[in-house]
N, C-alpha and C positions, 0 to 999 in steps of 0.2 A: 563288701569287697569281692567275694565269692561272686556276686550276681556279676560284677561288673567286669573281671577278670573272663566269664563267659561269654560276654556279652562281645567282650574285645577277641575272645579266641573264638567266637561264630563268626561275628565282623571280619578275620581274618580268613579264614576256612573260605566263607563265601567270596573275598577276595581274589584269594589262589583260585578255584577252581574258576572264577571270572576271567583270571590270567589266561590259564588254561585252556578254557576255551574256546579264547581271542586264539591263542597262539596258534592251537594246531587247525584249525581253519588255514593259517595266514602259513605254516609252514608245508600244508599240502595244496593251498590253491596257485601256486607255479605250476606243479606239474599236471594240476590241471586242468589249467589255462593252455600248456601248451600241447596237452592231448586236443583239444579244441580246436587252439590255434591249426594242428597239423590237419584236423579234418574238414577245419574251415577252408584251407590252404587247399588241402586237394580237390575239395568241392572248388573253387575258385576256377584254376588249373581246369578240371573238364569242363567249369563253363566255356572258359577259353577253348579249350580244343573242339569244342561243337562250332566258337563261334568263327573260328578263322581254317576248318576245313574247305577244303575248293570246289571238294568233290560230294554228288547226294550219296549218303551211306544208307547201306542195308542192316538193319538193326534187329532184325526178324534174328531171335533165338541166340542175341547177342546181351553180354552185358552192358548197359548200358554207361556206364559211372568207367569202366575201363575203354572203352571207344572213345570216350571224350579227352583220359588221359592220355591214351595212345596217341591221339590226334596232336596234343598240347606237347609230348614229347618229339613227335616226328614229324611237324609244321615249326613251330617253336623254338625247340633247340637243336634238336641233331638235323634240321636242316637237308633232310634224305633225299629231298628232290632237287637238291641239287645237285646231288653225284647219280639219282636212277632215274633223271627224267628222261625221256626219248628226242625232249626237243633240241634244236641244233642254232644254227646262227640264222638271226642277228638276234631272236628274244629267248633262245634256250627254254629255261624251265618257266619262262613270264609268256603270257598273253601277248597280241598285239598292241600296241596305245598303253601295256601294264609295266611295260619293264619299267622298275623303282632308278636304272643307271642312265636313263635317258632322259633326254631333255620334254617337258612337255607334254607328259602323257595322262590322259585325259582317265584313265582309270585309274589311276594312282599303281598302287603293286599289285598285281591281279596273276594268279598262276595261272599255268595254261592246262583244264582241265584232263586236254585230249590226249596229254604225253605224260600225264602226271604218275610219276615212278614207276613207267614201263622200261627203263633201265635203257642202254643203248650208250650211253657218254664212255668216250675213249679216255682211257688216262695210260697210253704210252707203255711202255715194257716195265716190269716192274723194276728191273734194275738195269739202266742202259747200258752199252757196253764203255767200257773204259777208253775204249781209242775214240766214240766218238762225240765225249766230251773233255777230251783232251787229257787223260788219266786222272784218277783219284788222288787226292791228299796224300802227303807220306803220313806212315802210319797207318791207313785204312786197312778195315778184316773185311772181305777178301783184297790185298793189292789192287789189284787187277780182275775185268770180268768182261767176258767166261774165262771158264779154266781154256788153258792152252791146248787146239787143236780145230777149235769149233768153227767150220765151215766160213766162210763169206754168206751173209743174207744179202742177193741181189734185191730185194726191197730197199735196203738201207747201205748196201757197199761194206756195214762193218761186219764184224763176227758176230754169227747168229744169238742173239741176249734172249731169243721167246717171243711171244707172240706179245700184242696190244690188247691191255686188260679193259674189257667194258664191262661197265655195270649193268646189273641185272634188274630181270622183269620183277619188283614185288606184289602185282596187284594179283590175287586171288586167281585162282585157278578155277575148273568148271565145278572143282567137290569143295569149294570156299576157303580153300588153305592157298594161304600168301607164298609169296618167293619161291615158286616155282613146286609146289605144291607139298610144302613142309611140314609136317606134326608139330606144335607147340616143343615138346622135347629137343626136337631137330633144332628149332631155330633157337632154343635159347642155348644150345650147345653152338651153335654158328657164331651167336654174340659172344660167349663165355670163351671159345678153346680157335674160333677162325675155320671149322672145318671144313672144308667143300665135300660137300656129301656129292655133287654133281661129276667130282675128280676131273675136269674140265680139262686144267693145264698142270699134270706133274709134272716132277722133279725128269729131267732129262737122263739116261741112267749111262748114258757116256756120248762121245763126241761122234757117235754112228747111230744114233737113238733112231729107227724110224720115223717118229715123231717130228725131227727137225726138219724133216722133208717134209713134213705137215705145216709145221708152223704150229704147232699145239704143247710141247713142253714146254722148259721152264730150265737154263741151266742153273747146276748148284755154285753153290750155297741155298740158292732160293728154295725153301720147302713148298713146292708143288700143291701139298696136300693141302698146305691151309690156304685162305683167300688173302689173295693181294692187294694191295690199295685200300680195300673196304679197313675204317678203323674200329676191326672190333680187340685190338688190346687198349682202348679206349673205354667201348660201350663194355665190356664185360666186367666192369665196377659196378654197373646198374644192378637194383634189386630184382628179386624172382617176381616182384610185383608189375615193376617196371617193364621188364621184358614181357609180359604176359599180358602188361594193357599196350603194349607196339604190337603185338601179336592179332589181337583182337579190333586191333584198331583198320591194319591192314586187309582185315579178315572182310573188312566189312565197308571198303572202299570198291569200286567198280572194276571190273576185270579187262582190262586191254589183252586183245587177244591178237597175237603178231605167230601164229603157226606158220604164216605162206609169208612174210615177211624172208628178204635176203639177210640171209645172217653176216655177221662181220667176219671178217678173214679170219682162219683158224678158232672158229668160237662157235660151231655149230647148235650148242644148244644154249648158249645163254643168254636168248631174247625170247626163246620159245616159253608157249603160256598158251594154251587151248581153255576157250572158256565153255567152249563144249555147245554153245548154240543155247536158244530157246527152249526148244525139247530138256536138255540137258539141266538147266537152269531151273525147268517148273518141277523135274524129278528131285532136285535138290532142295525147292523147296519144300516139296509134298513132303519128303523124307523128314526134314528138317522140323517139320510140323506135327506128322505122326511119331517123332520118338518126343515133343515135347507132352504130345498129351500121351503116352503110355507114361511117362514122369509122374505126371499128378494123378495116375490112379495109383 
């Protein structure tokens, strides 16, 4: 009886730990399936962002695995060339024979290399003035805009609202940094807070600002200091990952250099971008080259 009461509580023992086994296998391969899944997923994603860039990228002393997601981010979803391309009507940010909204066109959707997010597109004042769309809603913060006082702009006949916001140069600059020649820190504070580090178009500081004689402020409400139109209380949900493969991605697309370019009215610097010439370009990459190999010694 002894032997066989053993024989039933080893029979058991080897049971359970059988359970056992099985179980925690089964109750940790979720989460490791979908660590997997996640890096299958972003490998996926840079393959995509290699495969549908427009443009040949310089990869020399760049990560490669973040240019792809860069790419995949700022081709793919946030769609950047269409608010910073430089091109205009009739195919904007599309090729000839590419625009995807036309009838018949023999490339399918084909971007237009040559303007691709050198910036230039107008989007209008940031807050137009109130008489000359017929007043705001009741109820609206501010009522009325501008504050009461501000000039006639013989441009538009109404009270002066600021200038016309265009979008900016992102392609790389002559020392390889994007958006008008930005540090990584810069831009991810540009996406996270809206900063204009460039202070382009402040805040108007009363209704005799120098500035409106310019065409260069901005009246309030509207905070001058951050960027307009651009949505970065949007983009500033993305991870430090995220923003750091748009970064790298940028970094390493071709530089359109518009220095002797006409600037748009009241916007002096925000199409300018010096890509510094050839000279400039081969010290950038010597540089580039000799601090990779002082690295690996």
């Amino acid at each position: 009886m002894k032997t066989q009461q053993l024989v039933k509580m080893a029979a058991a023992a080897v049971l359970t730990l059988g359970v056992i086994a099985l179980v925690g296998p089964l109750s940790t391969s979720p989460t490791v399936r979908a660590q997997d899944n996640g890096n299958s997923d972003e490998e996926q994603l840079v393959r995509i962002g290699y495969a549908i860039t427009p443009v040949p990228l310089n990869l020399e002393g760049k990560n490669r695995d973040l240019v792809g997601l860069g790419s995949f981010i700022v081709n793919a979803q946030g769609d950047c060339n269409g608010c910073h391309t430089a091109g205009g009507p009739p195919n904007f940010n599309y090729a000839n024979n590419g625009n995807p909204y036309f009838l018949n066109q023999p490339l399918g959707t084909k971007t237009d290399p040559t303007t691709y997010l050198a910036g230039g597109t107008p989007f209008g004042q940031a807050v137009p003035s109130s008489a000359s769309v017929g007043g705001f809603p009741s109820g609206s913060i501010p009522l009325s805009y501008p504050p009461n006082g501000y000039p006639i702009d013989p441009t538009t006949g109404f009270p002066y609202a600021g200038p016309v916001i265009v979008s900016r140069n992102l392609t790389p600059d002559k020392n390889g940094r994007p958006e008008g020649g930005h540090t990584l820190a810069e831009f991810s504070e540009i996406l996270r807070t809206g900063k204009d580090f460039d202070n382009i178009h402040p805040t108007c500081q009363s209704d005799t600002d120098p500035n409106i004689v310019l065409g260069v402020c901005i009246p309030p409400p509207v905070d001058g200091s951050k960027l307009q139109v651009m949505p970065w209380p949007v983009f500033h949900n993305m991870t430090d990952h995220q923003i750091a493969a748009i970064y790298e991605y940028l970094s390493a697309i071709p530089c359109i250099d518009n220095t002797f370019s006409p600037p748009p009215a009241g916007a002096p610097n925000q199409l300018r971008n010096d890509c510094g010439g050839d000279d400039a370009r081969a010290r950038q990459s010597h540089a580039a080259g000799a601090a990779r190999r002082t690295s690996r010694q």
